[in-house]
C-alpha positions in Angstrom: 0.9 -4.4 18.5 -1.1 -5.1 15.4 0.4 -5.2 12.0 -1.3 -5.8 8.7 -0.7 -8.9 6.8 0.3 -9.3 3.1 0.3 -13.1 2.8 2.2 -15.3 5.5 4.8 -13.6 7.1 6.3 -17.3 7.8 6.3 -18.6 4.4 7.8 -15.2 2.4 4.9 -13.2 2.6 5.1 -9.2 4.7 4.0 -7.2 7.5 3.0 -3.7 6.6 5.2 -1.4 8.0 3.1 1.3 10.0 5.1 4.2 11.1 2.8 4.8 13.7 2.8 1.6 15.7 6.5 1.4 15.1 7.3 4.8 16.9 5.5 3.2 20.5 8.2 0.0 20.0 10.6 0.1 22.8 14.3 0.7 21.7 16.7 0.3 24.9 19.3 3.4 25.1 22.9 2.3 23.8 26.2 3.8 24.6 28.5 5.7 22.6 30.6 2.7 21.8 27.7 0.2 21.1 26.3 3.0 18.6 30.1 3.4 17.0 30.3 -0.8 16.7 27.3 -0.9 15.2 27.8 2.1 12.3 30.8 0.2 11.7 29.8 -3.1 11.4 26.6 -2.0 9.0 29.7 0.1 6.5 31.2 -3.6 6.3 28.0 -5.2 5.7 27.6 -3.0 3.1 30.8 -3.3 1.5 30.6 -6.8 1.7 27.3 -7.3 0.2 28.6 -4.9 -2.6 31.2 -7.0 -2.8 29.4 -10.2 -2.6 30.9 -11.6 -0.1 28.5 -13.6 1.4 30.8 -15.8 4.5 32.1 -12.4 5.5 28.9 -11.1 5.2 27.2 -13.1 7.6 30.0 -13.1 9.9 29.4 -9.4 10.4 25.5 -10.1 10.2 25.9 -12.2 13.3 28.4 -9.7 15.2 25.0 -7.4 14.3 22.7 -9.3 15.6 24.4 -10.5 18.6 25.3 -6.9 19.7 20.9 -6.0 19.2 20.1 -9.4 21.1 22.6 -7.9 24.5 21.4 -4.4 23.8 17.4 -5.6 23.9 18.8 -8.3 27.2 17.3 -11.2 25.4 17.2 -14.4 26.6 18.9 -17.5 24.7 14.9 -19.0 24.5 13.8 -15.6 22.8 16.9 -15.3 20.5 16.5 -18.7 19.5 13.1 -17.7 18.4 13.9 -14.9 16.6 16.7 -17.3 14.4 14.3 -19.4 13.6 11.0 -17.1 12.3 14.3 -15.3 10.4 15.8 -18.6 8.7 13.7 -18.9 5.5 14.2 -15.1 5.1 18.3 -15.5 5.6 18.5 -18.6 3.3 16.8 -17.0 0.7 18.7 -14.0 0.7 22.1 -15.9 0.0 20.1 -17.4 -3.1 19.4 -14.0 -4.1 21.0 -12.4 -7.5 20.8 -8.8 -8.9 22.3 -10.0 -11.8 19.0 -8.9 -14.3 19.2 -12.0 -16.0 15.8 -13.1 -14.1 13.0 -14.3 -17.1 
């Protein structure tokens, strides 16, 4: 699947979301419990990043993620590169501040 470009994805830069291509991306079925972890652990990311805090945060983050990775059957070779084409994106998030005082 093609995606349009805006900038270099690796170095902060976006891919275009296209509702179209997205809709042919294969999603593998999930059970009633995996679906029921999941909502839950997105309300406590939620009220953890509302709360700001960010260990907690990425503790539940990585309960997230690892849950998607068994769900999709990954392999440790292809989660590994998924980590890494999402590091700079994850370490710039914790620098992140909503704060307004930005000049």
């Amino acid at each position: 699947m093609d995606f349009p470009v805006l900038g270099d994805p690796w170095a902060g830069g976006r891919i275009e979301y296209r509702a179209a291509k997205v809709k042919g991306l294969p999603v593998p079925p999930a059970s009633a419990t995996d679906r029921t972890l999941l909502a839950k652990l997105a309300e406590r990311a939620a009220k953890l990043a509302k709360g700001g805090d960010v260990i907690a945060l990425a503790s539940v983050e990585r309960e997230i993620d690892d849950t998607v990775y068994r769900l999709f059957d990954l392999t440790a070779a292809e989660r590994a590169q998924i980590e890494t084409a999402l590091a700079n994106t994850r370490s710039a998030s914790s620098d992140d501040d909503d704060d307004g005082d930005e000049v």
